[in-house]
Structure formats: structure tokens, C-alpha cells
NULO-490396 format. One record per residue: residue in three letters; x, y, z of N, C-alpha, C in turn; residue number from 1. Coordinates in nm, 4 decimals. Each point is the difference from the previous one (the first is absolute). Layout:
<sites>
+------+----------+----------+----------+----------+----------+----------+----------+----------+----------+-----+
| code |      n_x |      n_y |      n_z |     ca_x |     ca_y |     ca_z |      c_x |      c_y |      c_z | pos |
+------+----------+----------+----------+----------+----------+----------+----------+----------+----------+-----+
|  ALA |        X |        Y |        Z |        X |        Y |        Z |        X |        Y |        Z | NUM |
...
+------+----------+----------+----------+----------+----------+----------+----------+----------+----------+-----+
</sites>
This chain:
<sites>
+------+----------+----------+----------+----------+----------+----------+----------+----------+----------+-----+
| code |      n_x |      n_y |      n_z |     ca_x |     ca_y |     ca_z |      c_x |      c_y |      c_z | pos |
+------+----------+----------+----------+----------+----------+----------+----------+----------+----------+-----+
|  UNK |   1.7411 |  -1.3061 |   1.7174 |  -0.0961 |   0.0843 |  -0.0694 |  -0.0085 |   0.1326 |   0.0743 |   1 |
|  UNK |   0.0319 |   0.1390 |  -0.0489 |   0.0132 |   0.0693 |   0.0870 |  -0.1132 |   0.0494 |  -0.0130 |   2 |
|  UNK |  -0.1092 |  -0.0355 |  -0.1086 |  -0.1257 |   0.0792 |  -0.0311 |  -0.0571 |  -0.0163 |   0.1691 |   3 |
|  UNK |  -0.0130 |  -0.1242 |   0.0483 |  -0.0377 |   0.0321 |   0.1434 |   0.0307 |   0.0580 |   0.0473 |   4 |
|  UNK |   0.1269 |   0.1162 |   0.0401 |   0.0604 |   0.0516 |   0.1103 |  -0.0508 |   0.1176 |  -0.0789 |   5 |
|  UNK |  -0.0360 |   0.0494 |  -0.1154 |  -0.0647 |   0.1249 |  -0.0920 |  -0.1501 |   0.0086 |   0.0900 |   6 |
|  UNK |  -0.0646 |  -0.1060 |  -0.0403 |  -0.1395 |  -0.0382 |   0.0540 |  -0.0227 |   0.0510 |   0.1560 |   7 |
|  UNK |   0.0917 |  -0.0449 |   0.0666 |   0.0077 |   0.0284 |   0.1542 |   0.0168 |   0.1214 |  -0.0023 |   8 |
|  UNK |   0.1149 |   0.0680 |  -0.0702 |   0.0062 |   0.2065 |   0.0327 |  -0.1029 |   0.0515 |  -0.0437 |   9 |
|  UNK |  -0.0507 |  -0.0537 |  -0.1260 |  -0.1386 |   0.0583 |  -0.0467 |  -0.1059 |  -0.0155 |   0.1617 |  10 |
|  UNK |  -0.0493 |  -0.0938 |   0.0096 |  -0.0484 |  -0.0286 |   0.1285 |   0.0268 |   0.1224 |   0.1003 |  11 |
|  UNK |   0.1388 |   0.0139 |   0.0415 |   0.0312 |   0.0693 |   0.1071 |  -0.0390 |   0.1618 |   0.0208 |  12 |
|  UNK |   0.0694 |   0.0321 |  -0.1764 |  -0.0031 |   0.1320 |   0.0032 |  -0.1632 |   0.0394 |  -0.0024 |  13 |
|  UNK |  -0.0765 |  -0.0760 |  -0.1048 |  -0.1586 |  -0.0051 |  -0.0048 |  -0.0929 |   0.0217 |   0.1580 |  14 |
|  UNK |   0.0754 |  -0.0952 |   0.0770 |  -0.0892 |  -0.0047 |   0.1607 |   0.0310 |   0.1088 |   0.0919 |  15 |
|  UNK |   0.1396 |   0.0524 |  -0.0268 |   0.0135 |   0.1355 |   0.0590 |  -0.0460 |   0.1064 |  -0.0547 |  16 |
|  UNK |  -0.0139 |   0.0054 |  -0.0950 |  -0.0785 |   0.1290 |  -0.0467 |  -0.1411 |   0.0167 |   0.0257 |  17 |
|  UNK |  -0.0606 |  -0.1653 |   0.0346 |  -0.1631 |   0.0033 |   0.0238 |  -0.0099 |  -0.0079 |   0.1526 |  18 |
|  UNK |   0.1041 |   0.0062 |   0.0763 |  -0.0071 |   0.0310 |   0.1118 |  -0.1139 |  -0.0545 |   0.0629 |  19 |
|  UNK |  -0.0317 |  -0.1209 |  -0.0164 |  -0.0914 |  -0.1023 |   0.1373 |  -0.1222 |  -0.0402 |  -0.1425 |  20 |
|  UNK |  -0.0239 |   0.1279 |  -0.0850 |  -0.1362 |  -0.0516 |  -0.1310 |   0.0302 |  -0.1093 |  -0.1023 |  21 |
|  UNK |  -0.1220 |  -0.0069 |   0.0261 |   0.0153 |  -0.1257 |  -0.1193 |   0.0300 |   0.0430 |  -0.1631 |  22 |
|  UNK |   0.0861 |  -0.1083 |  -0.0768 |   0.0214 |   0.0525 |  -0.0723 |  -0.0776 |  -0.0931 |  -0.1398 |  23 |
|  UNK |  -0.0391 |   0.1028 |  -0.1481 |  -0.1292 |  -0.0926 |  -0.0427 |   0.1045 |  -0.0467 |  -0.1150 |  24 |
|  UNK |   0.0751 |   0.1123 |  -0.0292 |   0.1070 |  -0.0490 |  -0.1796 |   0.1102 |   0.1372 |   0.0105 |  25 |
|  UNK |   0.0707 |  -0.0753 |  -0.0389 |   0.1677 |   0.0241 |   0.0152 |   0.0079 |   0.0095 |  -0.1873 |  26 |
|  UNK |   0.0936 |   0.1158 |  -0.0417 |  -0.0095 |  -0.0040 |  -0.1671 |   0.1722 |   0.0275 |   0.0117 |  27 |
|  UNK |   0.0915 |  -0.0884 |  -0.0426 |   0.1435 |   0.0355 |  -0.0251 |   0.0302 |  -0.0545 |  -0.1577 |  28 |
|  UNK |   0.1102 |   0.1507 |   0.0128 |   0.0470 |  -0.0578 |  -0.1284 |   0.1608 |  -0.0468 |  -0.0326 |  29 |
|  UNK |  -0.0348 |  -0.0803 |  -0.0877 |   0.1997 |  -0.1230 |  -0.0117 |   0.0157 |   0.0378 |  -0.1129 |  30 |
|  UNK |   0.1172 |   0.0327 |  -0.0145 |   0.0721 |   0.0219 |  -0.1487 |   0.0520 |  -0.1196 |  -0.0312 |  31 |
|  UNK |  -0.0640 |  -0.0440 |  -0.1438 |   0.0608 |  -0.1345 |  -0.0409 |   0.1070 |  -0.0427 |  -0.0282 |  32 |
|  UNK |   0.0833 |   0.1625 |   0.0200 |   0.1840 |  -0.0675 |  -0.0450 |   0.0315 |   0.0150 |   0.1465 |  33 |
|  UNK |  -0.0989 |  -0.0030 |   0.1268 |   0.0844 |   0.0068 |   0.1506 |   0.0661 |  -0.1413 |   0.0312 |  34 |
|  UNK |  -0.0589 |  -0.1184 |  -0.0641 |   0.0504 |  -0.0840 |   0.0623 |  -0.0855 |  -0.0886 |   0.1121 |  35 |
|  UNK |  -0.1168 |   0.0329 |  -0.0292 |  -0.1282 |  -0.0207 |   0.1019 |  -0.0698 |  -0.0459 |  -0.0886 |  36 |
|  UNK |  -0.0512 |  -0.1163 |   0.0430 |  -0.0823 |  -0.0503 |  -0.0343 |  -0.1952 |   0.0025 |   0.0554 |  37 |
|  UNK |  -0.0200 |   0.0762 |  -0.0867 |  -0.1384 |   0.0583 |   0.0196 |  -0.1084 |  -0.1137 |   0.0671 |  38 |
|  UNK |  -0.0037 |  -0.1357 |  -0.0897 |  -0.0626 |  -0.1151 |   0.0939 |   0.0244 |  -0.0532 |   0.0942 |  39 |
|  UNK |   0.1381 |  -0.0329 |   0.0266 |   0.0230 |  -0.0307 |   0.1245 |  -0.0196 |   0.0973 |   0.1359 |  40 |
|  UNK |   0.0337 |   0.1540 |  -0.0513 |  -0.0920 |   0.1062 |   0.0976 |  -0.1330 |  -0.0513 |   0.0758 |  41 |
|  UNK |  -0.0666 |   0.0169 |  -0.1790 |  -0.1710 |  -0.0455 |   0.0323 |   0.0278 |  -0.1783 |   0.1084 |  42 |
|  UNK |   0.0230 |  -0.0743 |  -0.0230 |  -0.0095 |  -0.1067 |   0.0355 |   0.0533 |   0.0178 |   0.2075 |  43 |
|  UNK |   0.0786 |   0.0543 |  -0.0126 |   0.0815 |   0.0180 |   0.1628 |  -0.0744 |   0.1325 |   0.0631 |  44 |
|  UNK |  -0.1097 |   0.0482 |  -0.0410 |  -0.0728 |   0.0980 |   0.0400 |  -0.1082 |  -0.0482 |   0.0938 |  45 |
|  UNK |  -0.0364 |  -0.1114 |  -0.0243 |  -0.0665 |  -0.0411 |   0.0900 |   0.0089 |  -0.0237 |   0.1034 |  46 |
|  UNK |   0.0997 |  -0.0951 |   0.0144 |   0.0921 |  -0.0500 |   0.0815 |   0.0580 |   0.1147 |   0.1310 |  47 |
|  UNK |   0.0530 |   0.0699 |  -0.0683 |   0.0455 |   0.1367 |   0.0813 |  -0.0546 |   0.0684 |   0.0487 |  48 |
|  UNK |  -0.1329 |   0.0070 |  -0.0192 |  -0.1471 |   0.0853 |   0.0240 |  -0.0715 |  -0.0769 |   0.1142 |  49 |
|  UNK |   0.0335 |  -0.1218 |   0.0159 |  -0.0844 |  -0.0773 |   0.1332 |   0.0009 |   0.0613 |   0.1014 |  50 |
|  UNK |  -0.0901 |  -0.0536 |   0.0767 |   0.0160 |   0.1259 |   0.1361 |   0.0350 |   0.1392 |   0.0140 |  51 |
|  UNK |  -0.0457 |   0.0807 |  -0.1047 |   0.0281 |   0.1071 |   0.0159 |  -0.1097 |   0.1268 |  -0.0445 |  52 |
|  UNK |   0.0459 |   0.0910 |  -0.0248 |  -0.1387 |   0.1067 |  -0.0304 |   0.0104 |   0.0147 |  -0.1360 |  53 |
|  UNK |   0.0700 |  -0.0756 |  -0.0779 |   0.0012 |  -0.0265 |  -0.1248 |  -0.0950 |  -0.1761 |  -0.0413 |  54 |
|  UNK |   0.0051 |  -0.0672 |   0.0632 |  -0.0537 |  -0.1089 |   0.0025 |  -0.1735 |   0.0062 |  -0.0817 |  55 |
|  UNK |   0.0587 |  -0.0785 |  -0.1197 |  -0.1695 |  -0.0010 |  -0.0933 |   0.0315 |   0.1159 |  -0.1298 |  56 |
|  UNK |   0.0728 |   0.1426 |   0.0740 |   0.0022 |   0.0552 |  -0.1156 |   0.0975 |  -0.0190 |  -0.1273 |  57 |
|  UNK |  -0.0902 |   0.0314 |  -0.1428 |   0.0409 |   0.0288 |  -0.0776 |   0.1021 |   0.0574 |  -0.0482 |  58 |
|  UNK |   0.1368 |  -0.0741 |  -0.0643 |   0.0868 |   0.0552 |  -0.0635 |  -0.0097 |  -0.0090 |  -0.1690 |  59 |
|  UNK |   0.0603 |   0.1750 |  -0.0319 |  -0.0727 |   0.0042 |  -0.1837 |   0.1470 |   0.0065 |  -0.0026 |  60 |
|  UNK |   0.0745 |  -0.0800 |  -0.0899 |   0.1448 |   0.0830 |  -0.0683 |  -0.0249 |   0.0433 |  -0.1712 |  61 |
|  UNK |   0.0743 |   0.1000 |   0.0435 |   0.0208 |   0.0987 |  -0.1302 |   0.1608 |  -0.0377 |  -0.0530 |  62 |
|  UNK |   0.0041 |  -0.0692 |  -0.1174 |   0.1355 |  -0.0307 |  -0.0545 |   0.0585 |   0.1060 |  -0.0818 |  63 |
|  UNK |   0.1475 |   0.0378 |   0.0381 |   0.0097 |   0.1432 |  -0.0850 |   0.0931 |  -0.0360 |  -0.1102 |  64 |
|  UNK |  -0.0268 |   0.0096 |  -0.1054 |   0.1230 |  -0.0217 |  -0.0869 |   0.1136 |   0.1043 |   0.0255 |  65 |
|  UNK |   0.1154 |  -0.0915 |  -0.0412 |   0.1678 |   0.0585 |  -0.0360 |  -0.0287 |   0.1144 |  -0.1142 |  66 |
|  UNK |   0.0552 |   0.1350 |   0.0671 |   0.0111 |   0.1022 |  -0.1189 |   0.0973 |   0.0781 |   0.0018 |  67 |
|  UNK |   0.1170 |   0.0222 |  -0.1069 |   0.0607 |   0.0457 |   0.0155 |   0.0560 |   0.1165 |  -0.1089 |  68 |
|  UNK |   0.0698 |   0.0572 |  -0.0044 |   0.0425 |   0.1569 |  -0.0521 |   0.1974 |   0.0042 |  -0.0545 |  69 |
|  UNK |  -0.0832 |  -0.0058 |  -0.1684 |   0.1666 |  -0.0062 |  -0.0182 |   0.1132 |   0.1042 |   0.0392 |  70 |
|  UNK |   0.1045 |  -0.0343 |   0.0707 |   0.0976 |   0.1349 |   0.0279 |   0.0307 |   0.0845 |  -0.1264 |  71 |
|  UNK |   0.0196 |  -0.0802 |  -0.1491 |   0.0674 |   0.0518 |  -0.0930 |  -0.0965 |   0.0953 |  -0.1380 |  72 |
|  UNK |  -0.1359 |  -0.0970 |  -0.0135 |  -0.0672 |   0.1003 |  -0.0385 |  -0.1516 |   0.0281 |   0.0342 |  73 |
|  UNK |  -0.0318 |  -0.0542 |   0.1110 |  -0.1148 |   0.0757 |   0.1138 |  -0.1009 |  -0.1011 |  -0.0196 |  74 |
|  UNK |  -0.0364 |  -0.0760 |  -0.0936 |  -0.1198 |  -0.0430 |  -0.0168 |  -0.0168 |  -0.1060 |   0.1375 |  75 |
|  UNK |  -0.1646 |  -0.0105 |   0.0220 |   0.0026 |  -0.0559 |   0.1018 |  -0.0972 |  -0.1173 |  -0.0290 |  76 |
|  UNK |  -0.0072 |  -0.1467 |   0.0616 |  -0.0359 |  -0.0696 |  -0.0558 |  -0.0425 |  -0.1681 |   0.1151 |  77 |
|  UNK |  -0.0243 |  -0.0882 |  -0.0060 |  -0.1065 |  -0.1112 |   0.0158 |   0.1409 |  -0.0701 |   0.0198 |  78 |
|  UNK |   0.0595 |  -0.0661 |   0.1202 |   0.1398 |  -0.1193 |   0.0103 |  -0.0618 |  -0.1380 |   0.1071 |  79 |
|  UNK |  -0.0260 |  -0.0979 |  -0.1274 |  -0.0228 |  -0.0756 |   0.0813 |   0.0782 |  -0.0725 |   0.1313 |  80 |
|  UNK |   0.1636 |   0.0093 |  -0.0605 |   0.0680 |  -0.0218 |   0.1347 |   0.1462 |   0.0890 |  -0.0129 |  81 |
|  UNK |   0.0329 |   0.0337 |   0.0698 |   0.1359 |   0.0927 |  -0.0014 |   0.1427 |  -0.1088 |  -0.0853 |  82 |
|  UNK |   0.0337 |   0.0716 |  -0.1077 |   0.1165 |  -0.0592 |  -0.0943 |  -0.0319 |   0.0492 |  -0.0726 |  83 |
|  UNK |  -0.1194 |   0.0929 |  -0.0471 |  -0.0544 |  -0.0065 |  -0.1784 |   0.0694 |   0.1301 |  -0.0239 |  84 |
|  UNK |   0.0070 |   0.0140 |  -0.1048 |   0.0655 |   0.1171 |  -0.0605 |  -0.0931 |   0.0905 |  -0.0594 |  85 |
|  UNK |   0.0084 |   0.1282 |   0.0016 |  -0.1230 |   0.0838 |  -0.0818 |  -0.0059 |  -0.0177 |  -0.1489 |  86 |
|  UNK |  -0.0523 |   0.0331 |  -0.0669 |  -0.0191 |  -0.0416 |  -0.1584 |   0.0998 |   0.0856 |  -0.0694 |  87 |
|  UNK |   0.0690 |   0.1156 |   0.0654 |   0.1048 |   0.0725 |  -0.0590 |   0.1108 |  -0.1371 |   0.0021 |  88 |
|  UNK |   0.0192 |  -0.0434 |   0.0943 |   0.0881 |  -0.0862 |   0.0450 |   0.1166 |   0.0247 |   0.0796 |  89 |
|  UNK |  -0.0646 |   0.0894 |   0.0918 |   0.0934 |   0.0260 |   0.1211 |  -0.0753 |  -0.0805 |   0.1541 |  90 |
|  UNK |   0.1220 |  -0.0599 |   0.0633 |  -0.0715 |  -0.0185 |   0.1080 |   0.0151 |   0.0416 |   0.1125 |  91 |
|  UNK |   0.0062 |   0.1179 |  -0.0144 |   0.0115 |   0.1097 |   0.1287 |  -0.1365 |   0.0841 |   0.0120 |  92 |
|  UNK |  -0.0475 |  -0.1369 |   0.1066 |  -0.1564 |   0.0650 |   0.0234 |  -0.0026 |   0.0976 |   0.1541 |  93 |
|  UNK |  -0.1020 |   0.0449 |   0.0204 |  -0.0372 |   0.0646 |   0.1052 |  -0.1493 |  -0.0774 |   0.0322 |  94 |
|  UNK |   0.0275 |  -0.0981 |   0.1367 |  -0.1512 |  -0.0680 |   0.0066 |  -0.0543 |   0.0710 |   0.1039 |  95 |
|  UNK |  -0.1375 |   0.0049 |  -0.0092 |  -0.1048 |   0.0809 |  -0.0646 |  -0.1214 |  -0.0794 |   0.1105 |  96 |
|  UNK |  -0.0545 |  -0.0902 |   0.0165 |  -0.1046 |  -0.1246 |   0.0726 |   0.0866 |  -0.1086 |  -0.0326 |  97 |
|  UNK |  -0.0981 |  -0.0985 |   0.0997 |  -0.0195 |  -0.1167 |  -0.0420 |   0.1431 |  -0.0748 |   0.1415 |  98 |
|  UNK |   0.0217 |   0.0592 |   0.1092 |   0.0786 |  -0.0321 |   0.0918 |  -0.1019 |   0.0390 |   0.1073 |  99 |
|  UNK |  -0.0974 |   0.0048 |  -0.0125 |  -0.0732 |   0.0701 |   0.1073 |  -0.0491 |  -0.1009 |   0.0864 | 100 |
|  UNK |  -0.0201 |   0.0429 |   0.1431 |  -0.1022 |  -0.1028 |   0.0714 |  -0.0796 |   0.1044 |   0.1026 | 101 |
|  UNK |  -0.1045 |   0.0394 |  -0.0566 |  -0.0568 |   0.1308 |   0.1535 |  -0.1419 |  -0.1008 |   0.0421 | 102 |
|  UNK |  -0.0157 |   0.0771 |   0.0751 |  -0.1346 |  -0.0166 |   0.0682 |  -0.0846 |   0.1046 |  -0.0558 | 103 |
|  UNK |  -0.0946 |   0.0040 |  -0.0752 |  -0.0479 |   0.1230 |  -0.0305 |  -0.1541 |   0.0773 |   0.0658 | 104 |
|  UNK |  -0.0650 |  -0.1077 |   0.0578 |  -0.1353 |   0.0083 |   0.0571 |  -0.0620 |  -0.0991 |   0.0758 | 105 |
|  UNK |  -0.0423 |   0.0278 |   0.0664 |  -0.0491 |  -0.0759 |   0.1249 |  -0.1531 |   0.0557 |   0.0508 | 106 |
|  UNK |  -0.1367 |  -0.0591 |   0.0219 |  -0.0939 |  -0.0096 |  -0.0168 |  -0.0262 |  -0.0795 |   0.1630 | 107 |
|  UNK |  -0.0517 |   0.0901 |   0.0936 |   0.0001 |   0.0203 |   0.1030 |  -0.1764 |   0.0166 |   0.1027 | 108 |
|  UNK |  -0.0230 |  -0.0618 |   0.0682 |  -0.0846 |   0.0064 |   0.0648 |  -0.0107 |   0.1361 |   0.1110 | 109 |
|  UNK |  -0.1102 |   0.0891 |  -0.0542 |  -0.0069 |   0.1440 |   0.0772 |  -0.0606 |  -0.0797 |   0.1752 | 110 |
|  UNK |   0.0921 |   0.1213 |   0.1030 |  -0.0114 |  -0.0624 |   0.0872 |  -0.1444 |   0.1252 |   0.1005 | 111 |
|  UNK |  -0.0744 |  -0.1105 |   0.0414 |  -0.1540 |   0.0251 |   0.0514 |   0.0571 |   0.0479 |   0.1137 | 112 |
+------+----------+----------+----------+----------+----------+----------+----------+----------+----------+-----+
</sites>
């Protein structure tokens, strides 16, 4: 399951940026054609978060849909998984989301 070894960099990169603070909620977002599985994230988040300055906090995921942009006549459009063809019926897309995995916000204890 590599969602754990996702879970753990999330973790990593998250605790270095809070540099010793506690951290309250973590907000990333997964593109649903990445290949990631968004629950198993949530589920190995915990886990990965023990003992650490992430430990307790809150993870929100934001699921991004697949969007992509026909090469042949521009329209751009909603792919639930990469194979589909545009409604012209070319399938020379230009993708667009939905491969994504960021970290986008992190919610941080101000330090006294």
C-alpha cells in the first residue's frame, strides 16, 4: 500500500514546515485519476502522525476531478478516467487535473 509511504511524506514535509508547532489540520488535494487512493490516505494518516507535531491533527482531502482539453477541437471537459475520447471523437487530449497530489494548507499553532 503505498498510500502509507504518501501518509508518511505528507507527515514529513507538514512537520518541517511547522518547525517544532503543533499542527491543528493539514488540507491536501488528490486527483482522482492519480492513482491514490483518497481513503486509504485518510486511514494511514493517523498512523503516520503518531508522535509527532502532527499527532491529533485534522486531515480534510479535497478530491480533484480528471479534466481534460481536446487537442483537435479545444473543448474542455469532466474524464472520469484517462482512455475517453472527446465527444468530437478524437482522443488526443491535453490533461488538464485530476493527477494531482499537493499539500495545500496547513493550520498551525502561533508560537507564544
Amino acid at each position: 500500500m503505498h498510500e502509507l509511504g504518501i501518509s508518511r511524506n505528507i507527515v514529513a514535509i507538514v512537520a518541517e514546515a511547522a518547525a517544532g508547532r503543533r499542527v491543528r489540520r493539514v488540507t491536501v488535494e488528490i486527483g482522482k485519476l492519480s492513482g491514490i487512493l483518497a481513503d486509504a490516505v485518510a486511514f494511514c494518516f493517523e498512523a503516520a502522525a503518531h508522535g509527532t507535531v502532527l499527532e491529533g491533527a485534522a486531515l480534510e482531502i479535497v478530491e480533484i476531478d480528471g479534466r481534460a482539453r481536446c487537442l483537435s477541437c479545444g473543448a474542455e471537459f469532466t474524464v472520469p478516467s484517462w482512455g475517453i475520447a472527446c465527444a468530437c471523437g478524437s482522443a488526443r487530449l491535453a490533461h488538464l487535473a485530476g493527477e494531482e497530489l499537493k499539500i495545500k494548507t496547513m493550520e498551525i499553532d502561533e508560537v507564544h
